[in-house]
N, C-alpha and C positions, 0 to 999 in steps of 0.2 A: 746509586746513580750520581756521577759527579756534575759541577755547574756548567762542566761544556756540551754532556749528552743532555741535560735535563732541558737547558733552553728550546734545542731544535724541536724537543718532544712537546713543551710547552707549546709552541709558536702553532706548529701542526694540530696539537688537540683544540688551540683556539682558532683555527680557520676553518676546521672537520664544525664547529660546533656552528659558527658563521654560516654557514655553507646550508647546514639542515635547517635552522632557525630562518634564514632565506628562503628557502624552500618549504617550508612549513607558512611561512608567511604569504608567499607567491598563490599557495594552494588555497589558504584563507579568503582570499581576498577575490578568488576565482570562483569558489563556493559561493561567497554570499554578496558579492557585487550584483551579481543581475539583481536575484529578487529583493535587494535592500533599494535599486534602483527601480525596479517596476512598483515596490509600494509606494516609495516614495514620488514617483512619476502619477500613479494613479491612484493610491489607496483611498485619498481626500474623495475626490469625486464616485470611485466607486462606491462608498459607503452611502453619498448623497442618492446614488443612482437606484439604494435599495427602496427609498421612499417614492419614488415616481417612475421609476422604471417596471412595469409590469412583467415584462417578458422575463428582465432578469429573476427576479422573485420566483417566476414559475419554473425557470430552468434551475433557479436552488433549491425550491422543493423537490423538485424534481430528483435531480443527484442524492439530494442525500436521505432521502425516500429509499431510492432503488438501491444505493448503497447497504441500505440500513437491510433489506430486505434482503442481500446480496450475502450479506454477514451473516444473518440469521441462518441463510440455508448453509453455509459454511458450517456455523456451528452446529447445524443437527446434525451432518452426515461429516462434516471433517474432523470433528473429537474423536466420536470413536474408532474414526480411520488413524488419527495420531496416537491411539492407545492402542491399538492392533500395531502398529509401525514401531511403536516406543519398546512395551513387550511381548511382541510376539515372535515368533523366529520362525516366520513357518515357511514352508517351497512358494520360490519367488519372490518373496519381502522384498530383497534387491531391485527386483525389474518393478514391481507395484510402486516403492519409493519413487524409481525414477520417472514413472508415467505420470506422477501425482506432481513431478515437479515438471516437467517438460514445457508446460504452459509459459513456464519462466523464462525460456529459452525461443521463444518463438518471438518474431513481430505481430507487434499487438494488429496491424491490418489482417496480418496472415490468419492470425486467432481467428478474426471477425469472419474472412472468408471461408473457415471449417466449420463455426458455427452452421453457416449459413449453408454449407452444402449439407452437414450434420442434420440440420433443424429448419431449413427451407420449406418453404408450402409442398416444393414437389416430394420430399420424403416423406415416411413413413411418421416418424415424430410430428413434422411438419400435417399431418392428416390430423394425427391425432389431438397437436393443441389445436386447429382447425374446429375439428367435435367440438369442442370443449367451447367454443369463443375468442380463443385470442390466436397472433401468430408473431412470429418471431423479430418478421423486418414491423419497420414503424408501429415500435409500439413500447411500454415499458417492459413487456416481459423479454425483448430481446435486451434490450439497455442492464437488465438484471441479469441476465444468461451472459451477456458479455463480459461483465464486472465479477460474476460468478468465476468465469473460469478463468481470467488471467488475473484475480489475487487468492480466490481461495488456496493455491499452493502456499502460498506466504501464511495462513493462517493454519493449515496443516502442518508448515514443516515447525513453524515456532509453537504450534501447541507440543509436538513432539515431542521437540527438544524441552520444555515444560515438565512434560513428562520423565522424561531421561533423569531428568534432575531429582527425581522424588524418587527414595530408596521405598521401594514395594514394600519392605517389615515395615516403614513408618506409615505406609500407605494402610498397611492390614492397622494396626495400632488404631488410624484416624478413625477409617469405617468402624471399628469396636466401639469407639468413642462416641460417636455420630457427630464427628467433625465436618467439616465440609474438607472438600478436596485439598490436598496442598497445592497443588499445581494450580488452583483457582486462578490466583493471583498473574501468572505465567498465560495461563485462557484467555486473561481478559486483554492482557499485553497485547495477544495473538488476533484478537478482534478488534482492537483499535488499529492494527497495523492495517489484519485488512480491510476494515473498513475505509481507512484514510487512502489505500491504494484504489479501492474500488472507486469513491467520489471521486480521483483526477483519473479514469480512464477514458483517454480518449479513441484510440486508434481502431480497437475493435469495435467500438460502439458506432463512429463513422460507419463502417460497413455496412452495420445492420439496420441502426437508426438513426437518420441524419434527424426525422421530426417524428415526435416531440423529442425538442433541443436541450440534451442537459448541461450543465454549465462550459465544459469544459469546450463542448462541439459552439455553443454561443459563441465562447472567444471567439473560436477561429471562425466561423462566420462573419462577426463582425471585423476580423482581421482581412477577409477577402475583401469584404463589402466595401468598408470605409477606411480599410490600414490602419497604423500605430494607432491612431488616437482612437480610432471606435473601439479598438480591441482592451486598451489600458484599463478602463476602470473594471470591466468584465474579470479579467487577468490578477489584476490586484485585489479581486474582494478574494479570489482564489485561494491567493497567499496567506491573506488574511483569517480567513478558514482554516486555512489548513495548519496553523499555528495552534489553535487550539486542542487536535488529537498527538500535538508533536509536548504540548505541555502534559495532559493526560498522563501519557507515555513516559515523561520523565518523575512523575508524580508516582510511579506504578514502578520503577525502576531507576531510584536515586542513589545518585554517586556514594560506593561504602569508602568508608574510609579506610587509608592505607592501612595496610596488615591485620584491617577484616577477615575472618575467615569467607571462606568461599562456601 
């Protein structure tokens, strides 16, 4: 290439470079503006608000109570569904995958309102937690039914892929050993994700249970009630939580280094 094609190619690979490096920046700043600005707007006070605010306090234990419990039932019943998923190959694997994620694709109100025809006092389930003592709207076990179905697909599909990952000879090798699982590691990712999904669900839990208030339905409460300023410290302790399963996470799954193997 001579000095008079090589310029225009210069000039052009420097503005192509301009142009994404703009654009990558644009997208930064779109990401983490809001909530660099709402902790910083609230995070002071909401943290003050965890020592004298009662209500807040019960709407955190709350969340991440039914979260916690939300995850648990994940894991009994969505492991083995993501190792039937991972190795199995049987008639319909295809349509079962897709019904397992469907949830993911729905508006979290809309969730709330199938629940609710699903699990209602006037149906059949709805009879039978009835028997039992509890029921679906206002109460925690719909807040965990809610949280249940719109993140456990996130925690089946990432146990899954967990799984996929682990060549089945090394798999037989472990159990001979009495290893614990390989995929552990991959499981636990899969439970912090859903975990950390289920604590900010809001939209189906509205539906079913507006009281008792878990954190996220507070916000908005206090955002009708009393606008920006009531909602802010509520909002910000949010973020602030929610930093914690996003460290977890990076601690469970840290950057390899280039030309790691895979």
């Amino acid at each position: 290439m001579n000095a008079g094609t090589g310029r225009p190619f210069r000039v052009g690979q420097a503005a192509t470079t301009t142009v994404i490096a703009s654009l990558i920046g644009i997208f930064l700043v779109f990401m983490l503006l809001p909530t660099a600005t709402l902790v910083l707007a609230g995070g002071a006070e909401g943290v003050r608000l965890l020592g004298r605010d009662s209500e807040l306090r019960a709407a955190l234990l709350l969340t991440l109570g039914c979260a916690t419990a939300a995850t648990t039932l994940a894991v009994l019943g969505g492991t083995p569904l993501a190792y039937l998923l991972a190795r199995g190959r049987f008639p319909g694997h295809m349509v079962v995958a897709a019904l397992v994620d469907l949830p993911l694709l729905i508006p979290h109100p809309v969730a709330g309102i199938a629940l609710l025809l699903a699990l209602g006092r006037q149906t059949a389930a709805g009879s039978v937690l009835a028997a039992i003592g509890t029921r679906i709207t206002g109460s925690a076990t719909g807040i965990i039914a809610a949280m249940s179905f719109v993140a456990a697909p996130l925690f089946v599909a990432a146990a899954r892929e967990a799984f996929e990952q682990v060549d089945p000879r090394f798999e037989g090798v472990a159990r001979t050993l009495g290893d614990s699982p390989l995929a552990s590691r991959g499981l636990l990712a899969a439970g912090i994700v859903m975990w950390s999904r289920a604590a900010s669900e809001f939209g189906a839990i509205v539906v079913l249970t507006y009281n008792p208030k878990v954190a996220s339905v507070l916000s908005y409460d206090r955002f009708t009630a009393s606008g920006l300023n009531g909602a802010l410290p509520v909002a910000a302790v949010l973020v602030l939580i929610a930093i914690v399963p996003l460290i977890a996470l990076r601690a469970l799954r840290p950057d390899r280094p280039r030309g790691a193997a895979e």
